[in-house]
mmCIF file of the N, C-alpha and C atoms, coordinates in Angstrom:
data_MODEL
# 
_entry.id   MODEL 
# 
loop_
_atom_site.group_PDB 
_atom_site.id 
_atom_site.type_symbol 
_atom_site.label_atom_id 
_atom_site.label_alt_id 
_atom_site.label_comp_id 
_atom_site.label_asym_id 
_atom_site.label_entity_id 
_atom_site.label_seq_id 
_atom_site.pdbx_PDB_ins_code 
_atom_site.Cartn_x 
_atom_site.Cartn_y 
_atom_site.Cartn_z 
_atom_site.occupancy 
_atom_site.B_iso_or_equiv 
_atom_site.pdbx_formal_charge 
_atom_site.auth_seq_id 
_atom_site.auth_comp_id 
_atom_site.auth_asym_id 
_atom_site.auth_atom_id 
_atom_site.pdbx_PDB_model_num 
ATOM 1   N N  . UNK A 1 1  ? 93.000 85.567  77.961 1.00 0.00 ? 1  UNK A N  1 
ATOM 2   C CA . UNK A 1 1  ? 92.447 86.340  79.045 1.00 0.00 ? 1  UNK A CA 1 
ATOM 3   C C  . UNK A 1 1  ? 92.959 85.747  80.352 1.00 0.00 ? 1  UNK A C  1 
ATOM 4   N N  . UNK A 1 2  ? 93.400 86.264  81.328 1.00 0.00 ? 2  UNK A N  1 
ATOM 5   C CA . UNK A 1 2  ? 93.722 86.178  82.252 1.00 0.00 ? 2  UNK A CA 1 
ATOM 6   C C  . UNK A 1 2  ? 93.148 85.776  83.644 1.00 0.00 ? 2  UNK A C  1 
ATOM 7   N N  . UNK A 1 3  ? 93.099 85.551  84.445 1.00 0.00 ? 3  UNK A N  1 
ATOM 8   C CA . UNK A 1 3  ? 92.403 84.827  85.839 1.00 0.00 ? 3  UNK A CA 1 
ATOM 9   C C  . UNK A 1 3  ? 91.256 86.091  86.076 1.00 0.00 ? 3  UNK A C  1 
ATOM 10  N N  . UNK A 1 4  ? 92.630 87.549  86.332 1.00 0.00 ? 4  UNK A N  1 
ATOM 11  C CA . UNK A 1 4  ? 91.873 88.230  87.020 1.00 0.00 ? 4  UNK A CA 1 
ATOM 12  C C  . UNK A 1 4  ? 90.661 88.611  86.032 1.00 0.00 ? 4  UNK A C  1 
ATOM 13  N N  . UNK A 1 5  ? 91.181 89.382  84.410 1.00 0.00 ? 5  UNK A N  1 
ATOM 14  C CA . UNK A 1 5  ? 90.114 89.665  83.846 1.00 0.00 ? 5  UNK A CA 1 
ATOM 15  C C  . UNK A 1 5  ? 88.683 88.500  83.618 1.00 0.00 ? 5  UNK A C  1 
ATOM 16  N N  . UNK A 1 6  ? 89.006 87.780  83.270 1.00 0.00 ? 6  UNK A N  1 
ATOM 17  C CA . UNK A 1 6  ? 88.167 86.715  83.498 1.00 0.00 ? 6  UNK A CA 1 
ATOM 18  C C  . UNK A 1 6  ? 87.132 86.379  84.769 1.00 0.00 ? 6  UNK A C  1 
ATOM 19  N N  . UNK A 1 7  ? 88.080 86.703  86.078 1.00 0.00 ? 7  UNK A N  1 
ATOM 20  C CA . UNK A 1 7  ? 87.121 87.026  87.497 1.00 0.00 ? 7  UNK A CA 1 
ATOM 21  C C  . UNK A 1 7  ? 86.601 88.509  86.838 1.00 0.00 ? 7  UNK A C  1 
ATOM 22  N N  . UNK A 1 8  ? 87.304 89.367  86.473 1.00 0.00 ? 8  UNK A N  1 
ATOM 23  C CA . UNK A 1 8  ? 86.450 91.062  86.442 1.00 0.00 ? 8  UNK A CA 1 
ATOM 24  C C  . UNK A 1 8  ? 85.418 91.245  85.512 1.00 0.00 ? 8  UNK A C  1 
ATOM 25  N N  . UNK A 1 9  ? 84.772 90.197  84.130 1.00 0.00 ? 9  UNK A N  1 
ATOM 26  C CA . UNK A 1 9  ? 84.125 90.199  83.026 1.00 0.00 ? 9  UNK A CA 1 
ATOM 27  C C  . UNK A 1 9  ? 83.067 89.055  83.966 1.00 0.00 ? 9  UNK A C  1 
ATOM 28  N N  . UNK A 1 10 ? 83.220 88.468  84.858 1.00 0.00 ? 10 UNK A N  1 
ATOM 29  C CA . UNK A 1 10 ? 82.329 87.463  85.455 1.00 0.00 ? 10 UNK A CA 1 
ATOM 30  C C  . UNK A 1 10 ? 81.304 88.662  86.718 1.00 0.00 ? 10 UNK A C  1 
ATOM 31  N N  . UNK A 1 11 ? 82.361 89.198  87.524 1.00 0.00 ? 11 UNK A N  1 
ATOM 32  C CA . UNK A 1 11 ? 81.639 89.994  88.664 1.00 0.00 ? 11 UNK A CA 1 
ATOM 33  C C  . UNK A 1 11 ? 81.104 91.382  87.586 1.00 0.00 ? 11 UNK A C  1 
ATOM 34  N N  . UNK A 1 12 ? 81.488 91.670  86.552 1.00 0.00 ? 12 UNK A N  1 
ATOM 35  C CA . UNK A 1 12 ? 80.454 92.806  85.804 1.00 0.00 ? 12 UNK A CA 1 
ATOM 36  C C  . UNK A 1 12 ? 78.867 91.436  85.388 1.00 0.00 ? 12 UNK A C  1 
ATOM 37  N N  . UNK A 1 13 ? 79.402 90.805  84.905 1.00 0.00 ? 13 UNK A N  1 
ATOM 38  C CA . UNK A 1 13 ? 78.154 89.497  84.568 1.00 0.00 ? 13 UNK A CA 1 
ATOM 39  C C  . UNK A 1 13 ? 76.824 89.517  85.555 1.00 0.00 ? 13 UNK A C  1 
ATOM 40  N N  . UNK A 1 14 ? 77.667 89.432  86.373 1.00 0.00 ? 14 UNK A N  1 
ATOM 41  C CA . UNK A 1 14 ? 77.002 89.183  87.533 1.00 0.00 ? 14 UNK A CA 1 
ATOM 42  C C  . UNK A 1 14 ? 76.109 90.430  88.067 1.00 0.00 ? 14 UNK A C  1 
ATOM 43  N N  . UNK A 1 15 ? 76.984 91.201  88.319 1.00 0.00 ? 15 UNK A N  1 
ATOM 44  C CA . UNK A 1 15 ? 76.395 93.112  88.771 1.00 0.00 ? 15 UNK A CA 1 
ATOM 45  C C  . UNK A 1 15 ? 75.026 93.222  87.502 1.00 0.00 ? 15 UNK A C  1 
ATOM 46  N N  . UNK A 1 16 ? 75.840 92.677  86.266 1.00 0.00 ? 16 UNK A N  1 
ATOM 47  C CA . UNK A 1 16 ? 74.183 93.151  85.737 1.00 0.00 ? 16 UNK A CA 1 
ATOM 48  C C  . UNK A 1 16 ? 73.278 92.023  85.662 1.00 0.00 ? 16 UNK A C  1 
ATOM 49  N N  . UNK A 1 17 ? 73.250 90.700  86.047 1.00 0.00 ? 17 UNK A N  1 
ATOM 50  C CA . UNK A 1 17 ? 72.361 89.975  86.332 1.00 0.00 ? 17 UNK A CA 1 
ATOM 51  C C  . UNK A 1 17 ? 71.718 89.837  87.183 1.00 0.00 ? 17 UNK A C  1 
ATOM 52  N N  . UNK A 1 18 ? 72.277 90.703  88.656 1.00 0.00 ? 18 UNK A N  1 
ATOM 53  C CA . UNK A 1 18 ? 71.422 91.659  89.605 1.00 0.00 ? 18 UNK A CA 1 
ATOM 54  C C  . UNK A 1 18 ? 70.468 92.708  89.229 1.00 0.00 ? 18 UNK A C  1 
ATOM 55  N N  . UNK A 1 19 ? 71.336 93.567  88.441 1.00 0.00 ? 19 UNK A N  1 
ATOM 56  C CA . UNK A 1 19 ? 70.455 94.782  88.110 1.00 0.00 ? 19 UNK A CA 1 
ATOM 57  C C  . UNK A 1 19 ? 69.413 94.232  87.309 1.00 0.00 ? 19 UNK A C  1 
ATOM 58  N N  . UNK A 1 20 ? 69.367 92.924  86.677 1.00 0.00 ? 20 UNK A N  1 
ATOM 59  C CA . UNK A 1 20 ? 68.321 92.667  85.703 1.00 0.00 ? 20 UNK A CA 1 
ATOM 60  C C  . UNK A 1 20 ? 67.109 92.308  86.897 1.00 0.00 ? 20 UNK A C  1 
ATOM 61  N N  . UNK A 1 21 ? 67.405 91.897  87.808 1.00 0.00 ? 21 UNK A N  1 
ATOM 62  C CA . UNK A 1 21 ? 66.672 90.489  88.642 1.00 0.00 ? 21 UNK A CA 1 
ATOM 63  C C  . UNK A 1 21 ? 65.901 91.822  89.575 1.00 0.00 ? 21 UNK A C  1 
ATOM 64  N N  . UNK A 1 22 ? 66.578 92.893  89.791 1.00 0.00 ? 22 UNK A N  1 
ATOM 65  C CA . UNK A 1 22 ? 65.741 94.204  90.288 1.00 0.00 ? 22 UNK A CA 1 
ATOM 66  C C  . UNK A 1 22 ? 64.933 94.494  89.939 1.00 0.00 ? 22 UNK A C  1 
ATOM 67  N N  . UNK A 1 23 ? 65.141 94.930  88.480 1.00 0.00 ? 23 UNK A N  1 
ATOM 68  C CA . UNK A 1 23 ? 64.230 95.396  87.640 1.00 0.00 ? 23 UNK A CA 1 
ATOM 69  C C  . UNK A 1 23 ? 63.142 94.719  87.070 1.00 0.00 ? 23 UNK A C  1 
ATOM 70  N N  . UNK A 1 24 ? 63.509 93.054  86.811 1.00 0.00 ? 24 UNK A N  1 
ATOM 71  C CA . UNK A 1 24 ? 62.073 92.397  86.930 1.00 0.00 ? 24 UNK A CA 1 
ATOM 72  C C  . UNK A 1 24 ? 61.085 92.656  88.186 1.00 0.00 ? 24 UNK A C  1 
ATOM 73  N N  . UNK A 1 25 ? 61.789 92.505  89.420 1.00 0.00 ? 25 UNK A N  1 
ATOM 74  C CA . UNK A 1 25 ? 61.276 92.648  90.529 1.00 0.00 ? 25 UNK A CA 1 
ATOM 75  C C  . UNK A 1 25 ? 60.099 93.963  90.900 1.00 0.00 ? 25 UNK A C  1 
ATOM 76  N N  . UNK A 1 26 ? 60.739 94.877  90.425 1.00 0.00 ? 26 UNK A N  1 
ATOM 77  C CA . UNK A 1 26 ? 60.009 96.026  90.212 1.00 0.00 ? 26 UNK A CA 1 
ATOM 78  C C  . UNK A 1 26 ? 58.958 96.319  89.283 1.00 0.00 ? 26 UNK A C  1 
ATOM 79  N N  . UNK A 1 27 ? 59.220 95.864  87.945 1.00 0.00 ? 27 UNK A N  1 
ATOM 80  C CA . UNK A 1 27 ? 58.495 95.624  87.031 1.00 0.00 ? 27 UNK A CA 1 
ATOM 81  C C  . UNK A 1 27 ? 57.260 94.641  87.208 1.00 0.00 ? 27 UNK A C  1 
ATOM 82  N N  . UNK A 1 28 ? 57.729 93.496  88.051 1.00 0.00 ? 28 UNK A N  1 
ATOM 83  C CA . UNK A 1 28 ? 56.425 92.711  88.339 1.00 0.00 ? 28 UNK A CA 1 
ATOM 84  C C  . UNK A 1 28 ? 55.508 93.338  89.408 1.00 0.00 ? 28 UNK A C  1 
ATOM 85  N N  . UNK A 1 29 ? 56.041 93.910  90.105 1.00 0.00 ? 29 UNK A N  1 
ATOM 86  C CA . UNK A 1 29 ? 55.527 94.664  91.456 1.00 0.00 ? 29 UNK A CA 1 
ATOM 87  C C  . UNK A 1 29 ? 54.722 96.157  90.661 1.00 0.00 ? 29 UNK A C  1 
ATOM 88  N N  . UNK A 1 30 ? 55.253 96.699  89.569 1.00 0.00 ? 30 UNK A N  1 
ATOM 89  C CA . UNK A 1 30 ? 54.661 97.819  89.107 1.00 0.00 ? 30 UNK A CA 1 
ATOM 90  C C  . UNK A 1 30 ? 53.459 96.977  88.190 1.00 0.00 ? 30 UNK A C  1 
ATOM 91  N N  . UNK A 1 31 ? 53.395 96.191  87.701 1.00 0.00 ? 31 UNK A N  1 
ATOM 92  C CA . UNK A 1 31 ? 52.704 95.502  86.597 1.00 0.00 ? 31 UNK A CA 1 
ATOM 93  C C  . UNK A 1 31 ? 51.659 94.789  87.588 1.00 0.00 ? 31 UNK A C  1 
ATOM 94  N N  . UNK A 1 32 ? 51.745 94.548  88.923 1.00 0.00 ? 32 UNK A N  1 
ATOM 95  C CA . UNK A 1 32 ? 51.078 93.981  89.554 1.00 0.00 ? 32 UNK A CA 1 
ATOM 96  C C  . UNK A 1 32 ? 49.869 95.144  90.206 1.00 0.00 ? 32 UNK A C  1 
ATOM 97  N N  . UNK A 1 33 ? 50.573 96.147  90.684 1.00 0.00 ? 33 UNK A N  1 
ATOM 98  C CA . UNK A 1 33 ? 49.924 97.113  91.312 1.00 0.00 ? 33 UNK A CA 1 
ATOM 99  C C  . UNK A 1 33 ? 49.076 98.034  89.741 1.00 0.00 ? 33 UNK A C  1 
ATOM 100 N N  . UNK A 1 34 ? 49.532 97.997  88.694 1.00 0.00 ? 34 UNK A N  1 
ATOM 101 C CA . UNK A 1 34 ? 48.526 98.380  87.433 1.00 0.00 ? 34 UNK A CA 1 
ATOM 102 C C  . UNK A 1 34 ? 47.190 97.786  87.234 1.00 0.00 ? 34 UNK A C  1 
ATOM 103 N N  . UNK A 1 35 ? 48.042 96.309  87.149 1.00 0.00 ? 35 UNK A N  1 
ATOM 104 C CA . UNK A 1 35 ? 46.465 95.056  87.364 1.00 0.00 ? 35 UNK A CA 1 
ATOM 105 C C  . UNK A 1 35 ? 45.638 95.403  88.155 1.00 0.00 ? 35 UNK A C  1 
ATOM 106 N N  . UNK A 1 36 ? 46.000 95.496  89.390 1.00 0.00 ? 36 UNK A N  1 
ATOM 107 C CA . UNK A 1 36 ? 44.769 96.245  90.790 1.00 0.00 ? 36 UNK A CA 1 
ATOM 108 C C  . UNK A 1 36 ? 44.458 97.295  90.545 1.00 0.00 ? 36 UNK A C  1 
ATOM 109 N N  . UNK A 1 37 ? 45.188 97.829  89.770 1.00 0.00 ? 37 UNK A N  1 
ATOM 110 C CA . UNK A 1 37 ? 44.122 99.631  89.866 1.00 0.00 ? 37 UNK A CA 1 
ATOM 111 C C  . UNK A 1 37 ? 43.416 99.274  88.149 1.00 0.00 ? 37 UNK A C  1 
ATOM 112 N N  . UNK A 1 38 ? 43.465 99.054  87.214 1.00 0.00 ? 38 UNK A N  1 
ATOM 113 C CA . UNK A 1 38 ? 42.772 98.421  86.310 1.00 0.00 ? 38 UNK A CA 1 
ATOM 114 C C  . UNK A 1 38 ? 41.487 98.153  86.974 1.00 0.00 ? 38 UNK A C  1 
ATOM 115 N N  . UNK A 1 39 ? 41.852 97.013  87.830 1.00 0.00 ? 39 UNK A N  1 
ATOM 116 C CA . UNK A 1 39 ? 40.108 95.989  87.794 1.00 0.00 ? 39 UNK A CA 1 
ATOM 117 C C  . UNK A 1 39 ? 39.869 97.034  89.064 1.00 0.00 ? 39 UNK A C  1 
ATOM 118 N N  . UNK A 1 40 ? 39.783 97.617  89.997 1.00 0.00 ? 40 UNK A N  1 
ATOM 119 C CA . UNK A 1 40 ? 38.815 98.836  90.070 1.00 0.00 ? 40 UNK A CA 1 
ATOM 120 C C  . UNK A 1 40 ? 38.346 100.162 89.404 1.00 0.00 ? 40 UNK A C  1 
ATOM 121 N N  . UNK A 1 41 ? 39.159 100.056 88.391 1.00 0.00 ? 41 UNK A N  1 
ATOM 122 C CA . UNK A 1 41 ? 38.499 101.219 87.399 1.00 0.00 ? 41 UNK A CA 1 
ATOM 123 C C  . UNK A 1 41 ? 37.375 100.026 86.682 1.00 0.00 ? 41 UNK A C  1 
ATOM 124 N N  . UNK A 1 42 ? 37.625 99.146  86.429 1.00 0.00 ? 42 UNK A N  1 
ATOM 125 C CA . UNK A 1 42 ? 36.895 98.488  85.649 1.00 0.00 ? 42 UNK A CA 1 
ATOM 126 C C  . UNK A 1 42 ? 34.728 98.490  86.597 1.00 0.00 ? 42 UNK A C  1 
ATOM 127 N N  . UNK A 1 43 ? 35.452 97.846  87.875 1.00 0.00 ? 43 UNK A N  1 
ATOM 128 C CA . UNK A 1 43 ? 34.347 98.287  88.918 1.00 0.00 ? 43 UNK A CA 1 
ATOM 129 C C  . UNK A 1 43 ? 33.771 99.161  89.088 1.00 0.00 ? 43 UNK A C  1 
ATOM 130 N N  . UNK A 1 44 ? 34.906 100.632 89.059 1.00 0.00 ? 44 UNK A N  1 
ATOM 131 C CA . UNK A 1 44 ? 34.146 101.648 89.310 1.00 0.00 ? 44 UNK A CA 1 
ATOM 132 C C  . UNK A 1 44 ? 33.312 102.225 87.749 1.00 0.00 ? 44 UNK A C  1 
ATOM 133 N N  . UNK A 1 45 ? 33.997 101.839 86.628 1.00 0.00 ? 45 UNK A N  1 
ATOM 134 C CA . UNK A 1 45 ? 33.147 101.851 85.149 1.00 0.00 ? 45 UNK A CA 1 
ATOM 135 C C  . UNK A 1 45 ? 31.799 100.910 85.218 1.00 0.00 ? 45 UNK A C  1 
ATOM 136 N N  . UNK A 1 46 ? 31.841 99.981  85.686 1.00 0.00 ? 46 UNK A N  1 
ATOM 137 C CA . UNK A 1 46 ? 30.529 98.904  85.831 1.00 0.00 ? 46 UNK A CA 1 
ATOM 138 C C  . UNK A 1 46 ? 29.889 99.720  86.422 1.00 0.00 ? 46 UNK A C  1 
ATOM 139 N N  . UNK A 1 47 ? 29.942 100.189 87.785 1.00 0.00 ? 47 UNK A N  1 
ATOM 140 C CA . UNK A 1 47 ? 28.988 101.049 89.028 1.00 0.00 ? 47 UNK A CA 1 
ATOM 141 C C  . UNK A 1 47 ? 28.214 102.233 88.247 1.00 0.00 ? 47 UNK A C  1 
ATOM 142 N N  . UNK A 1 48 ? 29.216 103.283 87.487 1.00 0.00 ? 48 UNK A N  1 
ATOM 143 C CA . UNK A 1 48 ? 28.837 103.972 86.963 1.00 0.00 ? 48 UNK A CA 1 
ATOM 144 C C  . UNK A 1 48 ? 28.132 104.146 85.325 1.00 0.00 ? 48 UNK A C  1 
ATOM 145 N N  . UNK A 1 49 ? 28.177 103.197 84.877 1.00 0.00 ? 49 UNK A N  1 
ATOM 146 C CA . UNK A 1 49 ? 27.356 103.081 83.653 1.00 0.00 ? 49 UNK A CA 1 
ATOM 147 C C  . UNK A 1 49 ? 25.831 102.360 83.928 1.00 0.00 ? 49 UNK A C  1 
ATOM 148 N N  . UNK A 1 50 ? 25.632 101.748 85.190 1.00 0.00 ? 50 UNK A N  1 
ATOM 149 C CA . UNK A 1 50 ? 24.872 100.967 86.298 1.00 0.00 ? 50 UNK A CA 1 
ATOM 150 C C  . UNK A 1 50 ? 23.971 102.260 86.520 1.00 0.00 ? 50 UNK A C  1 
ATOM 151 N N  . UNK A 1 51 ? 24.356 103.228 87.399 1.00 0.00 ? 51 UNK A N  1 
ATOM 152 C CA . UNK A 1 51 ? 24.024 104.457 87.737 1.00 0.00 ? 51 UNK A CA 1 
ATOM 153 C C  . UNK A 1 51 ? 23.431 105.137 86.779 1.00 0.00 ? 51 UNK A C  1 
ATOM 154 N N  . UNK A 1 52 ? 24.421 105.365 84.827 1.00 0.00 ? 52 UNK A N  1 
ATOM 155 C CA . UNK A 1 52 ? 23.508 106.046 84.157 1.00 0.00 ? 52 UNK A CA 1 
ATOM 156 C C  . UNK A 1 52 ? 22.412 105.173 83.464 1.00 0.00 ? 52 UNK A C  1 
ATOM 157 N N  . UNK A 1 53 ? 22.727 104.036 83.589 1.00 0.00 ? 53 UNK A N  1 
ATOM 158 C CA . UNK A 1 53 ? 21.589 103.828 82.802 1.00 0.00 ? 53 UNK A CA 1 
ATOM 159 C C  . UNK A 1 53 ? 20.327 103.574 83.920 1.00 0.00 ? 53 UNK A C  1 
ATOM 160 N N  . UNK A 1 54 ? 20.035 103.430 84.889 1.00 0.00 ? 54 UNK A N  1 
ATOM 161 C CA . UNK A 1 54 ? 19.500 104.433 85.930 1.00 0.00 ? 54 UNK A CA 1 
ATOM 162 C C  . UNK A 1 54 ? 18.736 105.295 86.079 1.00 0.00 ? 54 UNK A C  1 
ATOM 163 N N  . UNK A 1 55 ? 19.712 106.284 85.838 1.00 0.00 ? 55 UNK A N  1 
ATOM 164 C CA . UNK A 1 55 ? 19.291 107.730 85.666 1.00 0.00 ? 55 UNK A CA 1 
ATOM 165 C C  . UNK A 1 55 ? 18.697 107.787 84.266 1.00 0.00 ? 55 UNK A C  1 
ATOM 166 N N  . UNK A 1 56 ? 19.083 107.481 83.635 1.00 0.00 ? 56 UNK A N  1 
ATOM 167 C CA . UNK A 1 56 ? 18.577 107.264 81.899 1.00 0.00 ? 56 UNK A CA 1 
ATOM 168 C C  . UNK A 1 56 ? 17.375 106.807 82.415 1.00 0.00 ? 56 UNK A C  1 
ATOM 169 N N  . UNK A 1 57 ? 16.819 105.968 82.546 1.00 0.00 ? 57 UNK A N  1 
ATOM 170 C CA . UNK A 1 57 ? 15.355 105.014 82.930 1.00 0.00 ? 57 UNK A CA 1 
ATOM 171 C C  . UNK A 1 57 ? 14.713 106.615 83.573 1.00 0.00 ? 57 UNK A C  1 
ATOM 172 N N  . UNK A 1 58 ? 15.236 106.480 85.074 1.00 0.00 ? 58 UNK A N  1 
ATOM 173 C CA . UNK A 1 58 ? 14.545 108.158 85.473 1.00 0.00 ? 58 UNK A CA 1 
ATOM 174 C C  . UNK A 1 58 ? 14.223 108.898 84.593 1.00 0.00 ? 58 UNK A C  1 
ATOM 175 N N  . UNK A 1 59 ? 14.807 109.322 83.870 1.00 0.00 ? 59 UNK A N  1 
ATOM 176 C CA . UNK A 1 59 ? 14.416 110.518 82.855 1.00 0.00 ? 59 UNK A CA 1 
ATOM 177 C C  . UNK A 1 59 ? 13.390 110.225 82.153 1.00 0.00 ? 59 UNK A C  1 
ATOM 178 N N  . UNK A 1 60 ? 13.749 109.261 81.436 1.00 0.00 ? 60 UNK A N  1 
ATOM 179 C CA . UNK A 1 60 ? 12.484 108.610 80.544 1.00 0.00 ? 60 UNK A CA 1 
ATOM 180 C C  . UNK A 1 60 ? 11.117 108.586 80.772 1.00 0.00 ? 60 UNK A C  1 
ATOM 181 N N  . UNK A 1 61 ? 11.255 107.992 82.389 1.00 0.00 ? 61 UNK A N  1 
ATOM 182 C CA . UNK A 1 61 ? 9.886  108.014 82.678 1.00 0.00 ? 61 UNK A CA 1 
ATOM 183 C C  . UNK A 1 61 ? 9.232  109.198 83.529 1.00 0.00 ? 61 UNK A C  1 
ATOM 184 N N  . UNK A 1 62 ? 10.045 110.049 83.846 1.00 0.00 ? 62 UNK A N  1 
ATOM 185 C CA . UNK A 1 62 ? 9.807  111.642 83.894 1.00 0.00 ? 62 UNK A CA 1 
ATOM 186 C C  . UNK A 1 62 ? 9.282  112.213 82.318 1.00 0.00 ? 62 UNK A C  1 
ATOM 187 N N  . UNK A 1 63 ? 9.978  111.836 81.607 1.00 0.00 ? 63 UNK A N  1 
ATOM 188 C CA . UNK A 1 63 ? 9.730  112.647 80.027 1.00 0.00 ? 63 UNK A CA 1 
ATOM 189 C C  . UNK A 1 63 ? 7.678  112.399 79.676 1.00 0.00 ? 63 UNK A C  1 
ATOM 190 N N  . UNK A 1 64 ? 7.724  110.937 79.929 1.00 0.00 ? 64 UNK A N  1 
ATOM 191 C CA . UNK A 1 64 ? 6.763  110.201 79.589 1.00 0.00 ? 64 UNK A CA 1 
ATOM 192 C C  . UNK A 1 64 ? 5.931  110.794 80.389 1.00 0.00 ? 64 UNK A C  1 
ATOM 193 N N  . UNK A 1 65 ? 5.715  111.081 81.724 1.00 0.00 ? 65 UNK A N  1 
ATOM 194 C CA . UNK A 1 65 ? 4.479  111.457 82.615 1.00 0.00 ? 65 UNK A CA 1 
ATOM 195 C C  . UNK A 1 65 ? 4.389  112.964 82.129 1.00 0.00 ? 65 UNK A C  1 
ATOM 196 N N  . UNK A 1 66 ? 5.788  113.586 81.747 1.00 0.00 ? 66 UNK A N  1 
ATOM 197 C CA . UNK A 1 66 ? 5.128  114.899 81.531 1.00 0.00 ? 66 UNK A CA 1 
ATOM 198 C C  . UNK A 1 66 ? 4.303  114.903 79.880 1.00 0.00 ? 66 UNK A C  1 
ATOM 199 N N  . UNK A 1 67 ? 4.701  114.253 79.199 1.00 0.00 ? 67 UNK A N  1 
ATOM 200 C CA . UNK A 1 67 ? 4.046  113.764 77.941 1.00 0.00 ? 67 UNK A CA 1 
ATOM 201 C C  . UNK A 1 67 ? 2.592  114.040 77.988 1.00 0.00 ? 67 UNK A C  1 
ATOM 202 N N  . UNK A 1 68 ? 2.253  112.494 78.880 1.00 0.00 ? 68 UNK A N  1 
ATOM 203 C CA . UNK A 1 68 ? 0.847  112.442 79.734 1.00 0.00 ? 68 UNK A CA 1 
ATOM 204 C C  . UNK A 1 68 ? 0.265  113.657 80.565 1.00 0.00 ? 68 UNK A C  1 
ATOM 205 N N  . UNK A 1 69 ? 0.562  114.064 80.843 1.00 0.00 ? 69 UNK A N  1 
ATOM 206 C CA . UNK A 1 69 ? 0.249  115.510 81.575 1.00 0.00 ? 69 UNK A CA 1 
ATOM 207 C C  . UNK A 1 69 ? -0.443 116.472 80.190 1.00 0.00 ? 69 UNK A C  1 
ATOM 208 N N  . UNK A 1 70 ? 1.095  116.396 79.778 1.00 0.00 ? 70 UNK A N  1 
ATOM 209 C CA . UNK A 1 70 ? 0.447  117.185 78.448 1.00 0.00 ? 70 UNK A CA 1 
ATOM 210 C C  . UNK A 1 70 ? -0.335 117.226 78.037 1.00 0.00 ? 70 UNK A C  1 
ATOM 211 N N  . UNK A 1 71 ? -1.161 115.598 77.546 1.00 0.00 ? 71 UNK A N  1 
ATOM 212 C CA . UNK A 1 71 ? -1.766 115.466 76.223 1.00 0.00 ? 71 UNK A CA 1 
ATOM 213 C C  . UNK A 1 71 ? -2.963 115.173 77.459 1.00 0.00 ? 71 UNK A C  1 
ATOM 214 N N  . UNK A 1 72 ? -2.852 115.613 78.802 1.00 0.00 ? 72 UNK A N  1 
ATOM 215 C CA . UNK A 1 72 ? -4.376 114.995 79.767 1.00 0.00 ? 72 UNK A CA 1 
ATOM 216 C C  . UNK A 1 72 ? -5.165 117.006 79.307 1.00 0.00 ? 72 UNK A C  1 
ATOM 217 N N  . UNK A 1 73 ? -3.558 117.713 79.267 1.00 0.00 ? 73 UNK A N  1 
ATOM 218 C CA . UNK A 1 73 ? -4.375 118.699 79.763 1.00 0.00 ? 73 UNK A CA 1 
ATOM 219 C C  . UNK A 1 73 ? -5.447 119.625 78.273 1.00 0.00 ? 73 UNK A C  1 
# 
């Protein structure tokens, strides 16, 4: 192999050891910005299962007074 091919199999080497070093780059940056939207779904799943069970309790003790109502009248 020759100087030049040898320089031309090194600068392709290279071109894609850029394109690799991008694409981690991006990949960590996309994998990073997933993580953050993850743990606020995760928050906004906590808030809202928070809320029904909540509302669950409400009901219950709506069910129960009308129960009592019932069995007063």
């Amino acid at each position: 192999m020759s100087n030049q091919q040898t320089r031309h199999a090194l600068d392709r080497i290279e071109q894609r050891i850029d394109q690799l070093l991008e694409q981690v780059d991006r990949l960590e940056r996309e994998n990073r910005s997933l993580m953050e939207r993850q743990q606020t779904l995760v928050h906004e799943r906590a808030g809202l299962v928070q809320r029904n069970e909540e509302a669950r309790t409400r009901v219950e003790a709506m069910i129960e007074r009308l129960k009592s109502l019932e069995n007063a009248g």
